[in-house]
mmCIF file of the N, C-alpha and C atoms, coordinates in Angstrom:
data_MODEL
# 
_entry.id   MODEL 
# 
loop_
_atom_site.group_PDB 
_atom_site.id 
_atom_site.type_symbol 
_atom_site.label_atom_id 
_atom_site.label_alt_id 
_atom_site.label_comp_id 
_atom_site.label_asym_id 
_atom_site.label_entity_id 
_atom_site.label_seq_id 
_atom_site.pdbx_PDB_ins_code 
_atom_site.Cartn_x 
_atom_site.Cartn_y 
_atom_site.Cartn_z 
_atom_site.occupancy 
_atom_site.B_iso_or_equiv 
_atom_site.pdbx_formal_charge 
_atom_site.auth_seq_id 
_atom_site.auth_comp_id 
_atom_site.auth_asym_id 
_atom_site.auth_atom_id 
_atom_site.pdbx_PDB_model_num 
ATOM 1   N N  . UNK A 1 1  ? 24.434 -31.369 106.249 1.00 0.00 ? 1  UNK A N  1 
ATOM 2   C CA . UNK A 1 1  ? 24.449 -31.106 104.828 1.00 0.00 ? 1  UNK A CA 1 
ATOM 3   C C  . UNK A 1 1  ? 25.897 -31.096 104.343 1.00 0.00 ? 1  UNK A C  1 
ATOM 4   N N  . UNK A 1 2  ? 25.908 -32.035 103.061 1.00 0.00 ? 2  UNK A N  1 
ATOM 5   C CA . UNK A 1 2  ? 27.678 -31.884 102.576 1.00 0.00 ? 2  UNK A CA 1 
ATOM 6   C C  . UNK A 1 2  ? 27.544 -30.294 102.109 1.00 0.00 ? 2  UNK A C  1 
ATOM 7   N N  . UNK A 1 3  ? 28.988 -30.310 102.546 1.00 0.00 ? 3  UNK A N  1 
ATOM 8   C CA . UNK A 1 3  ? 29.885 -28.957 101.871 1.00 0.00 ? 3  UNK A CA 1 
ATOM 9   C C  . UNK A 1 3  ? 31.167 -28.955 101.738 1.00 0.00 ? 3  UNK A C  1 
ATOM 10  N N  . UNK A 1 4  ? 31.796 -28.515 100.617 1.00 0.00 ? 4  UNK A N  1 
ATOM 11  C CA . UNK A 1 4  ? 33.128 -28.715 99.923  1.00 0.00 ? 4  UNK A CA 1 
ATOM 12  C C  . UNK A 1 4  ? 33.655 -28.137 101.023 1.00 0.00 ? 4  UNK A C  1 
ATOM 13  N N  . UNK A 1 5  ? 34.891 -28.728 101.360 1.00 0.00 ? 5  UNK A N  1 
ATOM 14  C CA . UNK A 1 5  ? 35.859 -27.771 102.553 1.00 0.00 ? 5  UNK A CA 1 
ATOM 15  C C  . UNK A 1 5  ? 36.849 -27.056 101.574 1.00 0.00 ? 5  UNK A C  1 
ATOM 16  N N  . UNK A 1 6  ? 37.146 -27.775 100.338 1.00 0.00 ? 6  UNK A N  1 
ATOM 17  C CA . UNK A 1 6  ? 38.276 -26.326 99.593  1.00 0.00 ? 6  UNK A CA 1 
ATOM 18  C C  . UNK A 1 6  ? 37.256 -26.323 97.929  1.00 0.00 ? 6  UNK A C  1 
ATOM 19  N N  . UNK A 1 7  ? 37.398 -25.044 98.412  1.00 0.00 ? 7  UNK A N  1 
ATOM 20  C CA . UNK A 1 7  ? 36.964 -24.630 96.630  1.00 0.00 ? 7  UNK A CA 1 
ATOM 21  C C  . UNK A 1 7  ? 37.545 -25.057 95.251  1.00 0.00 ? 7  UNK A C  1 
ATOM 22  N N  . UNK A 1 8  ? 36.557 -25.715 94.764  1.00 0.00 ? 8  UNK A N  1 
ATOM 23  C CA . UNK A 1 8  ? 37.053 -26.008 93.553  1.00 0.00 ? 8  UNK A CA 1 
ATOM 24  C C  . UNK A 1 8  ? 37.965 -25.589 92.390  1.00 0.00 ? 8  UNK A C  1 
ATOM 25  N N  . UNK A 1 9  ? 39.108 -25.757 91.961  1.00 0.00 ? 9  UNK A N  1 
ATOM 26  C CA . UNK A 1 9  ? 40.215 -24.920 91.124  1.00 0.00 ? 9  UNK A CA 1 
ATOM 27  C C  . UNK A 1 9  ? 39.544 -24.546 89.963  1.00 0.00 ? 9  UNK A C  1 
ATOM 28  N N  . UNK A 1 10 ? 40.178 -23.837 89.198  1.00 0.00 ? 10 UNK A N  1 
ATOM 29  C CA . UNK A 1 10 ? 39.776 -23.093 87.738  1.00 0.00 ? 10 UNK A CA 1 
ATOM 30  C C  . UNK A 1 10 ? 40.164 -24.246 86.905  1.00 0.00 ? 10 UNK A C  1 
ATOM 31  N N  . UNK A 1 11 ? 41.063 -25.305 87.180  1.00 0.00 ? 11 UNK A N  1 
ATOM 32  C CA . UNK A 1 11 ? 41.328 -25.781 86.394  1.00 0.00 ? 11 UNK A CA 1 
ATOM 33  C C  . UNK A 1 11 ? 40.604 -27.411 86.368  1.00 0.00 ? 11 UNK A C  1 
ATOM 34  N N  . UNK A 1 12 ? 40.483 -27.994 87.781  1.00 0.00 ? 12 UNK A N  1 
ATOM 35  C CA . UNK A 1 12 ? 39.630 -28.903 87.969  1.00 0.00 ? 12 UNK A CA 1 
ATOM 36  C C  . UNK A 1 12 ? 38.361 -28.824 87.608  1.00 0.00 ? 12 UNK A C  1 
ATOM 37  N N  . UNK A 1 13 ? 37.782 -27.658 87.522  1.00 0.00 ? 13 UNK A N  1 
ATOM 38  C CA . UNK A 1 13 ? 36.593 -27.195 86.988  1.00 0.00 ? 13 UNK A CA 1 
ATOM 39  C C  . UNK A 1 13 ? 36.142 -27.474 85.725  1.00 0.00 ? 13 UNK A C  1 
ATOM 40  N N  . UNK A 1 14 ? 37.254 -26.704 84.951  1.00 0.00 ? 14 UNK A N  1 
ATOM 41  C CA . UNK A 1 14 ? 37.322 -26.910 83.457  1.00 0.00 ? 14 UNK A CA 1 
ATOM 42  C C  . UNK A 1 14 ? 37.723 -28.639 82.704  1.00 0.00 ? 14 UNK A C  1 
ATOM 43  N N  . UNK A 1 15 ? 38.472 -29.087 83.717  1.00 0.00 ? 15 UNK A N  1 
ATOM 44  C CA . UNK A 1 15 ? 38.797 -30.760 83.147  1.00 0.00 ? 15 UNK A CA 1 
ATOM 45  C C  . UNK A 1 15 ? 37.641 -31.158 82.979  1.00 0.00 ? 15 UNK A C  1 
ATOM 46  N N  . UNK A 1 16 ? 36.538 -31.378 84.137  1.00 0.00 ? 16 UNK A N  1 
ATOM 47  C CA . UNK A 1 16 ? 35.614 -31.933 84.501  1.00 0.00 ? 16 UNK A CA 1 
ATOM 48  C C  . UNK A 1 16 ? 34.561 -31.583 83.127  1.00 0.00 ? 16 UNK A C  1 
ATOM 49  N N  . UNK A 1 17 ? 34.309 -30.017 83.241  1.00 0.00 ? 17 UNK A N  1 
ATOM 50  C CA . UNK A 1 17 ? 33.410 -29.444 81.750  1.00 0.00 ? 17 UNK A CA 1 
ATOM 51  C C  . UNK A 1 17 ? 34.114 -29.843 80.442  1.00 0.00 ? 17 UNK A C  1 
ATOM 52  N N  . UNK A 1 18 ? 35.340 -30.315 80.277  1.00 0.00 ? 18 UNK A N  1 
ATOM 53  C CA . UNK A 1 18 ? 35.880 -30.675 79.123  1.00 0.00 ? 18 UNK A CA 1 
ATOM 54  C C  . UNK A 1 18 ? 34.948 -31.030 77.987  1.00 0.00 ? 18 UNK A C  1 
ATOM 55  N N  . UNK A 1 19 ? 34.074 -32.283 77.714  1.00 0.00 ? 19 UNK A N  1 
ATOM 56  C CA . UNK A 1 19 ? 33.872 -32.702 77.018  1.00 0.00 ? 19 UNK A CA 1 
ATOM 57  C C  . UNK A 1 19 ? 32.170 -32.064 76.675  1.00 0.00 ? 19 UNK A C  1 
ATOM 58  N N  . UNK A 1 20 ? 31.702 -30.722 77.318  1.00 0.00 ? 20 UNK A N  1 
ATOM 59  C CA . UNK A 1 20 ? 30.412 -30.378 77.175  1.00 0.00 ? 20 UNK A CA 1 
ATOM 60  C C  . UNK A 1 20 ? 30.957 -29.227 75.891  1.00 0.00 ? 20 UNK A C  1 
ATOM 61  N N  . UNK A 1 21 ? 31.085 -29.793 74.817  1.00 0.00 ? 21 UNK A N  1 
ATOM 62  C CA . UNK A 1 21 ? 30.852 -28.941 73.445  1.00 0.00 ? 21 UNK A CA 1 
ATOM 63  C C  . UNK A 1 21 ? 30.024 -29.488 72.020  1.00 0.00 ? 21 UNK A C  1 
ATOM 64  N N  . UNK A 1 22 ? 30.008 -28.633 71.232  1.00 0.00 ? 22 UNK A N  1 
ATOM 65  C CA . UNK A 1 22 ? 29.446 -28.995 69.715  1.00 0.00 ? 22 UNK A CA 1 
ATOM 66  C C  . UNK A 1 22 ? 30.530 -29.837 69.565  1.00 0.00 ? 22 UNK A C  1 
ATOM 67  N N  . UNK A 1 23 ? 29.242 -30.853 68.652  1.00 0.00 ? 23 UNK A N  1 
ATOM 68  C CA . UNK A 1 23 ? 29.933 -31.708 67.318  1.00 0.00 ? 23 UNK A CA 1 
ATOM 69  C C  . UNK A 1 23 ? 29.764 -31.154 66.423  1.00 0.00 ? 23 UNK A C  1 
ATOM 70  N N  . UNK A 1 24 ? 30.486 -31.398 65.308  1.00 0.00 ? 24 UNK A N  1 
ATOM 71  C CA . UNK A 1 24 ? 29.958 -30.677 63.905  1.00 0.00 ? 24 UNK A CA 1 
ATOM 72  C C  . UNK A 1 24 ? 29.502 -31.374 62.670  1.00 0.00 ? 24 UNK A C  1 
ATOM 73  N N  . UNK A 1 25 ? 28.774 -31.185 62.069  1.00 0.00 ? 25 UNK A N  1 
ATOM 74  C CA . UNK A 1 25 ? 27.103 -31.533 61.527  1.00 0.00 ? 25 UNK A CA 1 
ATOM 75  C C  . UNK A 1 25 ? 28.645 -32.647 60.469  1.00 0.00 ? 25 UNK A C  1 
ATOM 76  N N  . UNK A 1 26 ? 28.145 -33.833 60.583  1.00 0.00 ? 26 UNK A N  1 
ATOM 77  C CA . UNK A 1 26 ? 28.818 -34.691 58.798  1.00 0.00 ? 26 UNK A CA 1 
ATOM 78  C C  . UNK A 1 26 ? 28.065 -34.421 57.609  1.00 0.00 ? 26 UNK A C  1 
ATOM 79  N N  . UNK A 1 27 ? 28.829 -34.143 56.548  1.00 0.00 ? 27 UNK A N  1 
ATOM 80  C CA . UNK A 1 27 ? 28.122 -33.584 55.490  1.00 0.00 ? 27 UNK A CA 1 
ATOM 81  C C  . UNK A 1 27 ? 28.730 -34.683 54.459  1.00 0.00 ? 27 UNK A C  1 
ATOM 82  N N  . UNK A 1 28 ? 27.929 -35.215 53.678  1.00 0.00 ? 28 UNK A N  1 
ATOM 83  C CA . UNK A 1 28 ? 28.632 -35.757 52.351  1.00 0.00 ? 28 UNK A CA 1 
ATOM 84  C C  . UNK A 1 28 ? 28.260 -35.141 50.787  1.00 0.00 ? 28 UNK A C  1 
ATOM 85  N N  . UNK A 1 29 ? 29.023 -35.478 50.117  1.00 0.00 ? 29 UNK A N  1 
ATOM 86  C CA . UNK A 1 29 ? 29.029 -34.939 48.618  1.00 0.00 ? 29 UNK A CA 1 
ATOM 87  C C  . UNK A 1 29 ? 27.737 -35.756 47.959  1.00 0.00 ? 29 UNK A C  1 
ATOM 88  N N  . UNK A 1 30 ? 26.415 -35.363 47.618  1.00 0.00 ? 30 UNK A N  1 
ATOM 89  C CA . UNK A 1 30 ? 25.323 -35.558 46.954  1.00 0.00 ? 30 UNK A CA 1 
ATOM 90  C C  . UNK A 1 30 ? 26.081 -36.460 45.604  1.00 0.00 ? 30 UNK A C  1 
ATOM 91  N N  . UNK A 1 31 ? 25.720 -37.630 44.907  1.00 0.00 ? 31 UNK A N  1 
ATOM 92  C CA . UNK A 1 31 ? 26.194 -38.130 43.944  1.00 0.00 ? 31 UNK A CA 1 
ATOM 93  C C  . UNK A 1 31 ? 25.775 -37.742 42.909  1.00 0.00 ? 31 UNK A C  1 
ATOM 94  N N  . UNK A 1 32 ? 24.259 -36.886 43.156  1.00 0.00 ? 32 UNK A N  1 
ATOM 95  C CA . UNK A 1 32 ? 23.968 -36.646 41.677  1.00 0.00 ? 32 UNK A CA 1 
ATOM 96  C C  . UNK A 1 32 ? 24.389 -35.441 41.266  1.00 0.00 ? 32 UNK A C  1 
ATOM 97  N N  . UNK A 1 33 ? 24.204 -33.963 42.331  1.00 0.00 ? 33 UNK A N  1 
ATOM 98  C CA . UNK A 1 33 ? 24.837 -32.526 41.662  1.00 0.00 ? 33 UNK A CA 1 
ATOM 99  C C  . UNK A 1 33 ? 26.423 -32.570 42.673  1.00 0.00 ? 33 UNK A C  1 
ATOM 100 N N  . UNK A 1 34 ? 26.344 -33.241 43.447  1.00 0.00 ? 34 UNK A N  1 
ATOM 101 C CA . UNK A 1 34 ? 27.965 -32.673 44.555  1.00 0.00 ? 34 UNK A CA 1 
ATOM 102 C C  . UNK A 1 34 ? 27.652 -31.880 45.870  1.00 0.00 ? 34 UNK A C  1 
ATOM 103 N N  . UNK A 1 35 ? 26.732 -31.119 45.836  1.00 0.00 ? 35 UNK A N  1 
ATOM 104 C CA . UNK A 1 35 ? 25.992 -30.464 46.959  1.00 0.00 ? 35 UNK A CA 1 
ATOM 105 C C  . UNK A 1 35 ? 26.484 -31.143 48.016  1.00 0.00 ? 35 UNK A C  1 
ATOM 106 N N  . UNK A 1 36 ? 27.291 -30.214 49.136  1.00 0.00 ? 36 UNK A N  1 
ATOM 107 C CA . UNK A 1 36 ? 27.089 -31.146 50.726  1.00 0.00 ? 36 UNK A CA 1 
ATOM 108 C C  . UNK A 1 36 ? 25.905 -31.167 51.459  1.00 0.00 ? 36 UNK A C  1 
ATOM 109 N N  . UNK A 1 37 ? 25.205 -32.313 51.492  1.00 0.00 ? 37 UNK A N  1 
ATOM 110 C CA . UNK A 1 37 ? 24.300 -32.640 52.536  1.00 0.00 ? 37 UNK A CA 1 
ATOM 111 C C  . UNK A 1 37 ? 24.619 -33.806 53.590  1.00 0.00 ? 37 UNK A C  1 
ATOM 112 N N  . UNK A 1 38 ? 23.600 -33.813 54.583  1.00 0.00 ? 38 UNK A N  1 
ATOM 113 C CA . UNK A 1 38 ? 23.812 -34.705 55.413  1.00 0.00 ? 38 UNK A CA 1 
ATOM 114 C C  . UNK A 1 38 ? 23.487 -36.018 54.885  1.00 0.00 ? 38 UNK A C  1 
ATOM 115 N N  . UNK A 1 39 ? 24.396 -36.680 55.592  1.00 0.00 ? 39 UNK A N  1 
ATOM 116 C CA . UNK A 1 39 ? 23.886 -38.058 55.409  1.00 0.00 ? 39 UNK A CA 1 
ATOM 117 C C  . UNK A 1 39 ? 22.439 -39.112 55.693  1.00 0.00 ? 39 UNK A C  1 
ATOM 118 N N  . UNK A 1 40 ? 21.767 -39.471 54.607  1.00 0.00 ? 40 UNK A N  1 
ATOM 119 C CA . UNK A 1 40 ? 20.394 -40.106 54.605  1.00 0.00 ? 40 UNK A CA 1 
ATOM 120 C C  . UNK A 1 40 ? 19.796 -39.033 54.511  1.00 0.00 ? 40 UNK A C  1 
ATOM 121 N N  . UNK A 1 41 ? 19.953 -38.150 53.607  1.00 0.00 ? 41 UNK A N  1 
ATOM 122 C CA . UNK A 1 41 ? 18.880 -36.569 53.876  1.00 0.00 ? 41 UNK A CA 1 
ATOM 123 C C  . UNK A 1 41 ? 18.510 -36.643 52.557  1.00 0.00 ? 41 UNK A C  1 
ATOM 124 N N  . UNK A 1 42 ? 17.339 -36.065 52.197  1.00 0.00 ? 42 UNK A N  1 
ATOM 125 C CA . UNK A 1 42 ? 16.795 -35.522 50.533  1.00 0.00 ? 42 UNK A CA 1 
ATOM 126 C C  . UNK A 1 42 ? 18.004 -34.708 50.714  1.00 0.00 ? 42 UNK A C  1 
ATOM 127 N N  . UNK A 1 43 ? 18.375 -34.947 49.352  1.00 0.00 ? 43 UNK A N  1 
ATOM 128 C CA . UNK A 1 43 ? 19.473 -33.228 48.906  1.00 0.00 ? 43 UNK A CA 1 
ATOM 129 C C  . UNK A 1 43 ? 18.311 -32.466 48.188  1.00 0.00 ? 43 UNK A C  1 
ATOM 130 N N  . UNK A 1 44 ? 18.948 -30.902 49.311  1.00 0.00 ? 44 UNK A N  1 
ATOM 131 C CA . UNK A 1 44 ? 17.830 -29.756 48.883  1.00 0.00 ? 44 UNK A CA 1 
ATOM 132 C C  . UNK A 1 44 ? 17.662 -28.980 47.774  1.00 0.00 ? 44 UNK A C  1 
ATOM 133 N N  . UNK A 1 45 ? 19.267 -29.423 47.268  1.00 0.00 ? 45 UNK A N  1 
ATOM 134 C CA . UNK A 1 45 ? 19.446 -28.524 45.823  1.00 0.00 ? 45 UNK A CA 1 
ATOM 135 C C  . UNK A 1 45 ? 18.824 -28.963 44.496  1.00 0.00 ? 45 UNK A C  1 
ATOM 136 N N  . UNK A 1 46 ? 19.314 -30.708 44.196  1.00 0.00 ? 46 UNK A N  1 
ATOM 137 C CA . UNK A 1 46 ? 18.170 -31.295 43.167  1.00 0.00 ? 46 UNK A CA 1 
ATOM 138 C C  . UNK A 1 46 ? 17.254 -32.121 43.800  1.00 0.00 ? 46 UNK A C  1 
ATOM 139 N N  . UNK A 1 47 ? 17.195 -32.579 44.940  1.00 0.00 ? 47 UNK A N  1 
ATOM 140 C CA . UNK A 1 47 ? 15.753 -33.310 45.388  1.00 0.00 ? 47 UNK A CA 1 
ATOM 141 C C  . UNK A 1 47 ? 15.904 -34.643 45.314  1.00 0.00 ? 47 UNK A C  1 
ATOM 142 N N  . UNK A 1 48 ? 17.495 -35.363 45.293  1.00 0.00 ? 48 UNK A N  1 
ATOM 143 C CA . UNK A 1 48 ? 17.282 -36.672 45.064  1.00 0.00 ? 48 UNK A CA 1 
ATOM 144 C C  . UNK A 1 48 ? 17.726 -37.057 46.002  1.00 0.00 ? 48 UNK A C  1 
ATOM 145 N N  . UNK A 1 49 ? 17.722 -38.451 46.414  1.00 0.00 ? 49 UNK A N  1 
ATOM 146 C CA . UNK A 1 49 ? 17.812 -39.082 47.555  1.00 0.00 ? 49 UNK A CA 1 
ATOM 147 C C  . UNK A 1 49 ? 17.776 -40.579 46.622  1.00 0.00 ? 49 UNK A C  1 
ATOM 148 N N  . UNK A 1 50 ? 19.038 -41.507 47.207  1.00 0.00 ? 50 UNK A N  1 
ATOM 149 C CA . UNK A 1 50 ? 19.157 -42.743 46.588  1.00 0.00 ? 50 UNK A CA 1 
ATOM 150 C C  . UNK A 1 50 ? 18.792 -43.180 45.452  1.00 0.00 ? 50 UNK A C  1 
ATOM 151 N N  . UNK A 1 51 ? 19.211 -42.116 43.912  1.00 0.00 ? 51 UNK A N  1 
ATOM 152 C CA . UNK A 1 51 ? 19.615 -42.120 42.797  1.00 0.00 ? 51 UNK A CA 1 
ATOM 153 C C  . UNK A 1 51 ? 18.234 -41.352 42.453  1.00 0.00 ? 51 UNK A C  1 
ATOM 154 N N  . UNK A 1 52 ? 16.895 -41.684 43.251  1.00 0.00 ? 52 UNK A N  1 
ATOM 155 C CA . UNK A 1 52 ? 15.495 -41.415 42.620  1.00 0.00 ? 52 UNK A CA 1 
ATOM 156 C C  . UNK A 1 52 ? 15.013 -40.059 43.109  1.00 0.00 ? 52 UNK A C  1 
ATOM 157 N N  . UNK A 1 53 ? 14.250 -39.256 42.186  1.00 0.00 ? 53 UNK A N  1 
ATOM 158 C CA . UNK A 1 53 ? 13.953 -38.381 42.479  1.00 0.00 ? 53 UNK A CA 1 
ATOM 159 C C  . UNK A 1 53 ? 12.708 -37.870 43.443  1.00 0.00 ? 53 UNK A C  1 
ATOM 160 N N  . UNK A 1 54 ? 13.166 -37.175 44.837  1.00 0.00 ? 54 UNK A N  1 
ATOM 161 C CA . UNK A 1 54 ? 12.052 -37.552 45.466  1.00 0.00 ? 54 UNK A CA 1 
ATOM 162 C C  . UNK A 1 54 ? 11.297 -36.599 45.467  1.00 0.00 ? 54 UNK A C  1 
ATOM 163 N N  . UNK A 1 55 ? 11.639 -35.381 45.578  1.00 0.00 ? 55 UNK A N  1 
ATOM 164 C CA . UNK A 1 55 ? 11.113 -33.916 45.835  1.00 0.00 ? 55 UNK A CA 1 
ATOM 165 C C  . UNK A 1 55 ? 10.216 -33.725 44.858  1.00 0.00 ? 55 UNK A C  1 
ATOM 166 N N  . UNK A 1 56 ? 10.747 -33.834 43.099  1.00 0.00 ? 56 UNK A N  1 
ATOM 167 C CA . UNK A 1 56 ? 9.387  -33.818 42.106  1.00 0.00 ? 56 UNK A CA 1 
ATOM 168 C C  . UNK A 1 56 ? 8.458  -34.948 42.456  1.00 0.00 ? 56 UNK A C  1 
ATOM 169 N N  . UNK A 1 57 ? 8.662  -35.901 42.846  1.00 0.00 ? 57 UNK A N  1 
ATOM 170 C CA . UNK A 1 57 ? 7.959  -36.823 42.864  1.00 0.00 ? 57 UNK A CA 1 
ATOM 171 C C  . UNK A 1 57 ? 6.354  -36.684 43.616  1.00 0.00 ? 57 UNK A C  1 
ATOM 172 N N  . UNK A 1 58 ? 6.644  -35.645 44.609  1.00 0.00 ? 58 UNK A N  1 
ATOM 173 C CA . UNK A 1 58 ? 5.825  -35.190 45.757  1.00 0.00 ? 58 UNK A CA 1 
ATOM 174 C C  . UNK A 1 58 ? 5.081  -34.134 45.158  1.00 0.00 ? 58 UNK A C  1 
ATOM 175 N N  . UNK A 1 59 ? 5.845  -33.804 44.563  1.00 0.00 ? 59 UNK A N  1 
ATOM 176 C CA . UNK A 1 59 ? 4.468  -32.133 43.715  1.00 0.00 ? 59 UNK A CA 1 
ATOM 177 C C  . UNK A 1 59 ? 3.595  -32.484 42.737  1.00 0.00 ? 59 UNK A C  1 
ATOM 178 N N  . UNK A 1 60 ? 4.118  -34.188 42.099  1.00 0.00 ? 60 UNK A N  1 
ATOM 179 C CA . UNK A 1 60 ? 3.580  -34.479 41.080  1.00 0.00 ? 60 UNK A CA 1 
ATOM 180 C C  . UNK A 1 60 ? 2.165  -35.184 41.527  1.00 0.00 ? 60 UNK A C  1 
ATOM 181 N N  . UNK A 1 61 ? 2.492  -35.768 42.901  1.00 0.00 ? 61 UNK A N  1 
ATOM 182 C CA . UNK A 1 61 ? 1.155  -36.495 43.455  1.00 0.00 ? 61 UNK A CA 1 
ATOM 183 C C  . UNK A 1 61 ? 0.340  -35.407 44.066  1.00 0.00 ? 61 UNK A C  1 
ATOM 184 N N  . UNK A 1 62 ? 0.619  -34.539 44.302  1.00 0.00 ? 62 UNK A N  1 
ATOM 185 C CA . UNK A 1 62 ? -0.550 -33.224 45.227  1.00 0.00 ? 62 UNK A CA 1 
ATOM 186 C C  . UNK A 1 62 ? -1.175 -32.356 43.577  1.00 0.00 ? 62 UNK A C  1 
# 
């Protein structure tokens, strides 16, 4: 069975884990109120999404 003959450093350790963190969420400025939302998302504040309104649009058909 393999086994390390020298223990791994604190610091070789950490190089290696380097790149296991958060990204952070991209947000853009909504064109119709400014609101940051994500990109390709309904904006939650007025409900529009690619100039048209989608959110009323949905209460109006139920």
């Amino acid at each position: 069975m393999a086994v390390p003959q020298r223990r791994t450093s604190k610091t070789a350790k950490r190089l290696r884990r380097g790149h296991y963190k958060l990204e952070s969420v991209a947000l853009v400025a909504c064109p119709h109120c400014g609101a940051l939302v994500r990109p390709h998302h309904v904006c939650k504040e007025c409900g529009y999404y690619k100039g048209k309104d989608i959110l009323h649009l949905k209460k109006e058909e139920e």
